[in-house]
C-alpha positions as CSV (number, residue, x, y, z in Angstrom):
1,X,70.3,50.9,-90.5
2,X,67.0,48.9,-90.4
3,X,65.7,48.1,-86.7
4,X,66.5,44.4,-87.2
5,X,70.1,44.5,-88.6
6,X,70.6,46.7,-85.0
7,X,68.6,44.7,-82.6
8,X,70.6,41.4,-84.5
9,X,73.8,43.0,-83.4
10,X,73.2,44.4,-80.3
11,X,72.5,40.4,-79.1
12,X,75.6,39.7,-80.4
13,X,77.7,42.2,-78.6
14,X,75.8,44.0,-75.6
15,X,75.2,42.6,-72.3
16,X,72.0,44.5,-71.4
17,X,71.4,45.7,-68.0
18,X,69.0,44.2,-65.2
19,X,68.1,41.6,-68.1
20,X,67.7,38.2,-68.9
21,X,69.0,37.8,-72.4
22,X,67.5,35.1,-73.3
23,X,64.2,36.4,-72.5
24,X,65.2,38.7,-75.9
25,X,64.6,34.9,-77.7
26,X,60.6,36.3,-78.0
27,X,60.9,39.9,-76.6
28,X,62.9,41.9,-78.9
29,X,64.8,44.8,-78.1
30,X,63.8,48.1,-79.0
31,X,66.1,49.9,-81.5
32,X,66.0,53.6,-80.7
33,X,67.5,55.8,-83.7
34,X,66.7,59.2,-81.9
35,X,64.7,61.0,-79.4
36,X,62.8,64.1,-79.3
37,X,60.6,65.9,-76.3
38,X,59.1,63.0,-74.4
39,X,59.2,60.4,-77.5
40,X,61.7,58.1,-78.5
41,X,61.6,56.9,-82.4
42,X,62.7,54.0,-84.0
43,X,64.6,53.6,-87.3
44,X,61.6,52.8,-88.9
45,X,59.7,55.7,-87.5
46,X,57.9,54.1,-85.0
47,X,57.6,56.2,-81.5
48,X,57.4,55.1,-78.2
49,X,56.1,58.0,-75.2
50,X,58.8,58.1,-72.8
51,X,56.2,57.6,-69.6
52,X,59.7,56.5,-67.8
53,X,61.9,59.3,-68.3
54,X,64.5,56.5,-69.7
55,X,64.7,55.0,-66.1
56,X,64.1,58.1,-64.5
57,X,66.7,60.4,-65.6
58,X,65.2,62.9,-68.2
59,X,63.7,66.3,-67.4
60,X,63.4,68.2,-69.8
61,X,63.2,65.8,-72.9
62,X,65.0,64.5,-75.3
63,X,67.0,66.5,-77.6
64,X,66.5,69.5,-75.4
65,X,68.2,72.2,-76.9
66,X,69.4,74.8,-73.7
67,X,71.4,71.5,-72.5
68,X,72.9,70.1,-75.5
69,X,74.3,74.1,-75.9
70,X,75.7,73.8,-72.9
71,X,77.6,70.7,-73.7
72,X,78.6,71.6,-77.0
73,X,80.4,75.2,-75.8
74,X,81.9,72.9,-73.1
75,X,83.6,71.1,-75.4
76,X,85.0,73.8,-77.3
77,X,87.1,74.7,-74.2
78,X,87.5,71.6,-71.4
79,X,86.4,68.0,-72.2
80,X,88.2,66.6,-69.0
81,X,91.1,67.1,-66.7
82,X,91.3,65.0,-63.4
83,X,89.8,66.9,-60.2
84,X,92.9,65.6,-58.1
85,X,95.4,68.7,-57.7
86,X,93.5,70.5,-60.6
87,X,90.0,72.2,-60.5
88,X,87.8,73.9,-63.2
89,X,85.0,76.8,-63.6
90,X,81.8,74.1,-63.9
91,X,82.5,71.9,-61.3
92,X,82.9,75.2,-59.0
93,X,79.7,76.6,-60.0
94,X,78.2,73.4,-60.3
95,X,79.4,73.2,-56.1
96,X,78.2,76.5,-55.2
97,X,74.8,76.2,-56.3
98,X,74.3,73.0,-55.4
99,X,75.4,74.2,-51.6
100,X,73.1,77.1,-51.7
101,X,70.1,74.8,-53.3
102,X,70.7,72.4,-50.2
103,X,72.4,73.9,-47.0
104,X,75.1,71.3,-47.6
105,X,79.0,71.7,-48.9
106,X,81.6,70.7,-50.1
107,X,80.4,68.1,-53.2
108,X,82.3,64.8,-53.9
109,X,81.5,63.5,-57.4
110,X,81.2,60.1,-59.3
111,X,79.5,59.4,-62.5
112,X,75.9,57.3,-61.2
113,X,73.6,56.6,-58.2
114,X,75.3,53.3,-56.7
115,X,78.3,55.3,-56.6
116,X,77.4,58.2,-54.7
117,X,75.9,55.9,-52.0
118,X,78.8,54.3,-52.0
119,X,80.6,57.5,-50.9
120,X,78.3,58.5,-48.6
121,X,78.6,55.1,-46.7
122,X,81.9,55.5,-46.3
123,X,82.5,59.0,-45.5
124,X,79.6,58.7,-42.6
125,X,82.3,55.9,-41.6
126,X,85.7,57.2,-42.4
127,X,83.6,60.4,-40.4
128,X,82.7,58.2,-36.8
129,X,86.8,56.8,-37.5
130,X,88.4,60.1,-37.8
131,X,86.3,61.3,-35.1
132,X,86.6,58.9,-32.5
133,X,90.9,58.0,-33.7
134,X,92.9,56.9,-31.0
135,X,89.6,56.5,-28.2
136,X,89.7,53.3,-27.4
137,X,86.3,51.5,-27.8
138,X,85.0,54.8,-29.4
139,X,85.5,53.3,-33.0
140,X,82.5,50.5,-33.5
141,X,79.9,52.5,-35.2
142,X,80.6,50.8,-38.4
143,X,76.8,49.6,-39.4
144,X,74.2,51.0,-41.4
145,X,69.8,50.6,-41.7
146,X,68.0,51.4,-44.2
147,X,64.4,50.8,-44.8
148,X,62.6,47.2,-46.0
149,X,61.8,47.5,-49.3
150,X,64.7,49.9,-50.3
151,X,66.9,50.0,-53.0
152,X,70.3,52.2,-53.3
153,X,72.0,50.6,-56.3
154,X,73.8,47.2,-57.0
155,X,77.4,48.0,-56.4
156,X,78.7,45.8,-53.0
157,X,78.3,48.7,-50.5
158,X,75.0,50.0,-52.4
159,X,73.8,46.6,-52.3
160,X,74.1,45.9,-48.6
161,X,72.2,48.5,-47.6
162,X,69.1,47.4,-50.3
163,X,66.5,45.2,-49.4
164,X,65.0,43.9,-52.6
165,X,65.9,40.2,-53.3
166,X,65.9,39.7,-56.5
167,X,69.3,42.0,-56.6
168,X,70.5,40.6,-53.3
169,X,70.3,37.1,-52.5
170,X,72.7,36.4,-55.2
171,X,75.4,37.9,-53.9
172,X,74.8,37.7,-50.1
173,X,77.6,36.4,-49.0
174,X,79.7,39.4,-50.2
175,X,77.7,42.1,-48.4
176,X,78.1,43.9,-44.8
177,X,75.3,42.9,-42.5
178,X,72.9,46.0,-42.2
179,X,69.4,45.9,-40.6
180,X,66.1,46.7,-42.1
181,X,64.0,48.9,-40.5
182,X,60.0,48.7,-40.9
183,X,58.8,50.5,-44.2
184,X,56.4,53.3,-43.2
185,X,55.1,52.9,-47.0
186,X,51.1,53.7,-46.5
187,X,50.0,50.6,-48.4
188,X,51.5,48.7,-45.6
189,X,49.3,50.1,-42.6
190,X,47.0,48.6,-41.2
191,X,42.8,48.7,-42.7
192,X,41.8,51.9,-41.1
193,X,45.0,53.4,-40.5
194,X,46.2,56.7,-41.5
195,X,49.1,57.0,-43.6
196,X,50.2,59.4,-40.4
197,X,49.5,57.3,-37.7
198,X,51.1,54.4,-39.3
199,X,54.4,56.6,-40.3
200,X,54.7,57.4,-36.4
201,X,54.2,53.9,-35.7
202,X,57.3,52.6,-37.6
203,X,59.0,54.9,-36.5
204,X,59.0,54.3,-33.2
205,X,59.8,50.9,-34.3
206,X,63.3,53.2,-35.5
207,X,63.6,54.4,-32.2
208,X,63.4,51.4,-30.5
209,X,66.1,50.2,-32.6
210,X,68.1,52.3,-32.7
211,X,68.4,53.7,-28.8
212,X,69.8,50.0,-28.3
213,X,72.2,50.3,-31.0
214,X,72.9,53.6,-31.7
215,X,76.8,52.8,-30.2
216,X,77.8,50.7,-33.0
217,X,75.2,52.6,-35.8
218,X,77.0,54.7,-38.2
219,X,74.1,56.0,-40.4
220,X,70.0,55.7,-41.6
221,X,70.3,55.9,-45.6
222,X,66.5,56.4,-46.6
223,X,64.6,57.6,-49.8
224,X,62.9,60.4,-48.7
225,X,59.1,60.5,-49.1
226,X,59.3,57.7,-52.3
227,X,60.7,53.9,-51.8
228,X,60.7,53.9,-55.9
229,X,61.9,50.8,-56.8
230,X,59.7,49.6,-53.7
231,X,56.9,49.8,-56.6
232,X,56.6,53.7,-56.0
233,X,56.1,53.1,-52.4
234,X,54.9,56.9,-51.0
235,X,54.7,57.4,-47.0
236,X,54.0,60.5,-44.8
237,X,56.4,63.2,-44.1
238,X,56.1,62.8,-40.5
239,X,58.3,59.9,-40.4
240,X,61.0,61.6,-42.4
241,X,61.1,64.3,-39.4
242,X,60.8,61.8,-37.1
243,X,63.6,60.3,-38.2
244,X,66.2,63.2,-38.2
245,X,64.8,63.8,-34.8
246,X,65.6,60.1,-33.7
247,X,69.4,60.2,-35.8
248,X,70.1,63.4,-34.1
249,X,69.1,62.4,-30.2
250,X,71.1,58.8,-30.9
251,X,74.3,60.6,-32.6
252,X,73.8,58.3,-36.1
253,X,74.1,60.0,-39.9
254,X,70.9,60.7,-42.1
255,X,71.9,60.1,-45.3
256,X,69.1,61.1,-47.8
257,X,69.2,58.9,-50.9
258,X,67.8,61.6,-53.2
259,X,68.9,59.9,-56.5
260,X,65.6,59.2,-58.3
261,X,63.4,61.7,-55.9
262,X,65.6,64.8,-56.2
263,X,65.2,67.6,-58.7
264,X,61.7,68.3,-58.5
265,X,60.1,64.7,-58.8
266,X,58.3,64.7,-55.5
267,X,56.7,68.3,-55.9
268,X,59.6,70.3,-54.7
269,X,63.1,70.6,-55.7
270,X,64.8,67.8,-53.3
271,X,62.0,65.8,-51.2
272,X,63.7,66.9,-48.1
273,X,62.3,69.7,-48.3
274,X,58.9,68.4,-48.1
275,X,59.4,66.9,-44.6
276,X,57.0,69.5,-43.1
277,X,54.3,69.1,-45.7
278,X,51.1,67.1,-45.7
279,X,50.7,63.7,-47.5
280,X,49.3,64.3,-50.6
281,X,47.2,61.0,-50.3
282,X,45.6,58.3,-52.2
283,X,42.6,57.7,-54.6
284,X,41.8,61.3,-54.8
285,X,42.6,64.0,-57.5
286,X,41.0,67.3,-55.2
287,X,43.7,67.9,-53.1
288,X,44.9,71.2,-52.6
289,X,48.2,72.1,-54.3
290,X,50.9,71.7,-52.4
291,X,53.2,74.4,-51.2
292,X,56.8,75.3,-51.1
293,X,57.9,74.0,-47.8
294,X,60.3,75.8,-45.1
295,X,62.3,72.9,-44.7
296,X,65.7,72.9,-46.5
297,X,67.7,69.8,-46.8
298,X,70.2,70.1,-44.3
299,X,67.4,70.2,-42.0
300,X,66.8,66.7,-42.4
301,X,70.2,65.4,-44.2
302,X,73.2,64.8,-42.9
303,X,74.3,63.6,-46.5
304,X,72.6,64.0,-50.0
305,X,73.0,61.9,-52.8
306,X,72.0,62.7,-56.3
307,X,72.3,61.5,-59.3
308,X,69.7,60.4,-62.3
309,X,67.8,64.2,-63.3
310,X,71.0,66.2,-62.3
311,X,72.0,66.1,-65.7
312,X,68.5,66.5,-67.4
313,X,69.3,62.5,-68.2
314,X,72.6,63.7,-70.5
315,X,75.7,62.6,-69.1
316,X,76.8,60.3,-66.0
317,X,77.0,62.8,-63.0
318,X,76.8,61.8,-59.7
319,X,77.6,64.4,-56.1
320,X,77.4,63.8,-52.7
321,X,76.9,66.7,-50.4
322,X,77.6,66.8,-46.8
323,X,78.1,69.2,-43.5
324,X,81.0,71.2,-42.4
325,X,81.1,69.1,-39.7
326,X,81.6,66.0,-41.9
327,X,84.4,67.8,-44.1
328,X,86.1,69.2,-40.9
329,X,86.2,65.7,-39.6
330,X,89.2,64.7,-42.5
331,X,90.8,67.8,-43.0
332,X,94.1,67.0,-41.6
333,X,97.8,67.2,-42.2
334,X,97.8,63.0,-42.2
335,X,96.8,61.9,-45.7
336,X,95.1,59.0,-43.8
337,X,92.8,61.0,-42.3
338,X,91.6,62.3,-45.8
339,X,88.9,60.7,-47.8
340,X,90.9,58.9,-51.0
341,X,88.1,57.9,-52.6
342,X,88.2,58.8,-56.6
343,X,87.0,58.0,-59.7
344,X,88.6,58.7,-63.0
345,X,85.7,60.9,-64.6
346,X,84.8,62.8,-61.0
347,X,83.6,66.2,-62.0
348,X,84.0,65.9,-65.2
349,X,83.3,69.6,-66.9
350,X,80.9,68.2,-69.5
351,X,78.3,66.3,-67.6
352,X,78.7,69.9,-64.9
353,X,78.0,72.0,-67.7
354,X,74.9,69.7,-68.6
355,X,74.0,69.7,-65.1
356,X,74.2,73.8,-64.5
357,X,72.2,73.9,-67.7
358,X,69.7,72.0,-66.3
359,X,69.6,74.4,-62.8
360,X,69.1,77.2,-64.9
361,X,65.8,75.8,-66.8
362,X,64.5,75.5,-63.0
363,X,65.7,78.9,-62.5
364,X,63.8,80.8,-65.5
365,X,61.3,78.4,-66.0
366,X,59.6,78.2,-62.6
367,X,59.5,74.4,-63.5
368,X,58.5,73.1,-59.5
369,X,55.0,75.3,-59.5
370,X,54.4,74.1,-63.6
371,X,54.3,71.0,-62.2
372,X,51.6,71.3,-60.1
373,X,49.6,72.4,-63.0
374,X,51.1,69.2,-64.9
375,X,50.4,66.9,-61.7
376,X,46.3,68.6,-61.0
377,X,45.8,67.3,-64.7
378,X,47.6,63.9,-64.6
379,X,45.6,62.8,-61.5
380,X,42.4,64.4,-62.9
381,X,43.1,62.0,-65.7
382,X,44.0,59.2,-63.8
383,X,40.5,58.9,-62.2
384,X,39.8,57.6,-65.7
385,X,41.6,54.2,-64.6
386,X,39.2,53.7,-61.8
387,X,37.4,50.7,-63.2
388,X,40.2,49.2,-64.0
389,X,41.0,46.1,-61.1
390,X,43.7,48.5,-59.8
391,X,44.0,49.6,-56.0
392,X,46.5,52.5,-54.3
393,X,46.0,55.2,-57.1
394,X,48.4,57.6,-55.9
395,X,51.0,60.2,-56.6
396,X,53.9,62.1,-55.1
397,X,54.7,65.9,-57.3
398,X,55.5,64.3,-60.4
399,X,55.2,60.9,-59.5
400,X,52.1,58.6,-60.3
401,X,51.3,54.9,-59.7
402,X,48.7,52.7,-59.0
403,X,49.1,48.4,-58.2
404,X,46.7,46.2,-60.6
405,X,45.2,43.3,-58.8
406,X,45.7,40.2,-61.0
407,X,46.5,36.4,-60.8
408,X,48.8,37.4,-64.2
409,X,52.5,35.7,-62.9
410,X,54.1,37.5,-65.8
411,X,52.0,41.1,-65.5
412,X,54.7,43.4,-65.4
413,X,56.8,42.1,-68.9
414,X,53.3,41.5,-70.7
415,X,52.0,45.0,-69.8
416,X,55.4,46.7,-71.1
417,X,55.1,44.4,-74.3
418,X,51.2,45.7,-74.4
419,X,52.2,49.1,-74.1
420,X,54.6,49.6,-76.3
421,X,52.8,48.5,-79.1
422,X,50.3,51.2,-78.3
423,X,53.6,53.6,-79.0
424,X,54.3,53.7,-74.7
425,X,57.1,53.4,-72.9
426,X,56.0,51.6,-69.3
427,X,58.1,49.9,-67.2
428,X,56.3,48.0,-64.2
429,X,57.5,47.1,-61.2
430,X,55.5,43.7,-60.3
431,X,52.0,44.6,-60.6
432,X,53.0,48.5,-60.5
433,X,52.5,50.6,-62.8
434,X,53.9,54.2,-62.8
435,X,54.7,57.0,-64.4
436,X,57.6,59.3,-64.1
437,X,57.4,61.5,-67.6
438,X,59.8,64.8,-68.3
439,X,58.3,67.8,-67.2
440,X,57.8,68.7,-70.9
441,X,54.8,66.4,-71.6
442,X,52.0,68.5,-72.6
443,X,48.5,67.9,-72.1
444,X,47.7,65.9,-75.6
445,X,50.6,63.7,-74.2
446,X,49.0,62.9,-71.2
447,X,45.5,62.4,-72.8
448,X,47.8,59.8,-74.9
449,X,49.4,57.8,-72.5
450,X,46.7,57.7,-70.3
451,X,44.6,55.5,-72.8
452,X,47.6,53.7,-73.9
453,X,47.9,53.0,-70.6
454,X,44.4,51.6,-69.8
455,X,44.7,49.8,-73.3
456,X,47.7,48.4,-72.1
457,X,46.3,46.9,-68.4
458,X,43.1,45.8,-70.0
459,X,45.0,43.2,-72.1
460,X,46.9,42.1,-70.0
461,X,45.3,41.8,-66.1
């Protein structure tokens, strides 16, 4: 099928998401006939680099052979069976290691991002309920925080707890009330400020609110060491400690939003664990290689949700993972007391296989220390964009961005129109652009979209 007899019909039936159709009037959809490694081709043969890992979800590439195995001797035995009163081998596995990986237990599944923060919302306040049942005036911590600037999905609960307007303001008047706490996002300290100091210093900004509230405060859901959709917003570690430290003297839930970060995007496997390491910076491209930290997730976490990478970008997956503390809190003999949340798909043994397959490429491939290797060169590169009008080149593990100062109201669609006719796949948010490839890009790759790239802001500033 020819590009424009799909794109014609895709209008005509598919409501595309986080669009504007009728911006498709003069910016034409993309047909993509098939994928392979870190490129997506169209029907005619044209190919796009995948600097976006298709919104942040693919690992390992497309077409990657280990996981569609997986999911092809999956189907030969289980496609589905409902995780309520039955259970299955992958879903188990998929548990245990997840548990061992974290520190947590006991994982509750959906099928995408917004939906595991959903459950974690509510189990931190079916948790305070349960705990505090039939105390009078022991039952008000029903409120959340999160951070300004974040973003946790677009589903009502989700959506309360985000702070970008564009998604918001729409529907504010179906959302719970939740209070935003100050972003400790470097770019927003103060001119001489260290990314540390100011990271302590809105953080005790968290402290102060939340010693006055803490009564009626049921959890902190944060993005740990990334606001991504917050234009790839990067802050020190020391507010992430800070922060358990603060939820754990004031009796409120850390919930770690590890959707987009997890699995090895901020330079080790879940960015929790990189709560006692140093910022990696800005501007520069000489700092030392990170380290595996000691931290572990439950350290920091009370909750952990993930989602995106899990499956290497295959199949819908979501999981939350929580404390025995948590779990204890609703196991019961009154059904009330239990946690009835459910969705039709949870667990479902063909995204778990794709999602165990994908553990075991970090497993044999020693994919978190490649990366370092892949990020050394990436920054190295991106010193090549330095006379560009950019500011705030930085990068996170696998994780690169930089803002482009222009007076250009329609930047961020013009520079994805610029770059994918120089065969790239950007996606900016506002004036930033980013890149979050698969791990699988190889140095050519990256000499590639690196050029595309600066082709792409030059033409377009």
């Amino acid at each position: 099928m020819s590009n424009n007899a799909l794109l014609t019909r895709s209008l005509q039936s598919v409501w595309h998401p986080c669009t504007q159709m009728k911006q498709h009037e003069t910016q034409p959809l993309i047909p993509i006939a098939r994928g392979d490694g870190v490129w997506l081709y169209d029907a005619e043969g044209n190919r796009y680099l995948d600097a976006v890992s298709s919104w942040w979800v693919n690992l390992f590439g497309h077409n990657n052979p280990r996981i569609k195995d997986a999911i092809k001797q999956q189907l030969d035995t289980l496609e589905h069976v409902m995780l309520a009163g039955f259970t299955h081998a992958p879903v188990v596995e998929l548990s245990e290691k997840l548990s061992k990986l974290t520190g947590l237990g006991h994982a509750f599944y959906a099928s995408d991002g917004a939906s595991a923060t959903e459950i974690a919302l509510k189990m931190s306040f079916h948790y305070w309920r349960n705990l505090h049942s039939g105390t009078p005036g022991k039952q008000q911590k029903t409120k959340f925080i999160s951070l300004q600037n974040s973003y946790h999905g677009e589903t009502l609960g989700a959506l309360s707890v985000t702070d970008v307007a564009i998604f918001k303001d729409t529907y504010a008047p179906l959302l719970m009330q939740s209070a935003q706490m100050p972003s400790p996002d470097f770019r927003l300290a103060e001119a001489g400020e260290s990314a540390e100091a100011f990271a302590l210093r809105c953080a005790e900004a968290l402290e102060r609110y939340v010693s006055k509230h803490h009564d009626e405060l049921a959890a902190f859901i944060i993005e740990p060491r990334v606001q991504c959709a917050a234009g790839m917003g990067v802050y020190h570690a020391a507010y992430l400690r800070r922060a358990r430290e603060i939820c754990t003297k004031y009796e409120v839930h850390l919930i770690a939003d590890e959707i987009a970060v997890g699995f090895g995007r901020t330079g080790t496997m879940f960015a929790c664990e990189s709560a006692d390491l140093p910022f990696e910076g800005v501007d520069k491209a000489t700092n030392p290689l990170r380290e595996y930290g000691s931290t572990k997730v439950s350290d920091i976490a009370d909750f952990i949700c993930l989602s995106k990478g899990i499956t290497g970008g295959y199949l819908p997956l979501s999981t939350v993972l929580t404390t025995d503390k948590v779990y204890q809190a609703f196991y019961d003999d009154s059904t009330v007391r239990g946690f009835l949340h459910s969705h039709s798909y949870t667990g479902n043994p063909l995204a778990c296989g794709a999602a165990l397959a994908t553990l075991a490429i970090f497993e044999t491939d020693n994919v978190v220390q490649n990366n370092r290797q892949i990020s050394t060169y990436i920054r190295t590169k991106m010193q090549g964009l330095a006379n560009l009008p950019i500011q705030h080149l930085r990068h996170e593990g696998m994780i690169f961005a930089f803002d482009v100062k222009t007076n250009n109201t329609k930047f961020a669609r013009d520079c994805y129109s610029a770059a994918l006719k120089q065969g790239l796949l950007l996606r900016p948010i506002g004036n930033t652009v980013y890149w979050m490839p698969p791990y699988t890009i190889t140095e050519p790759e990256i000499d590639f979209m690196v050029a595309a790239t600066l082709m792409a802001v030059k033409s377009t500033v």
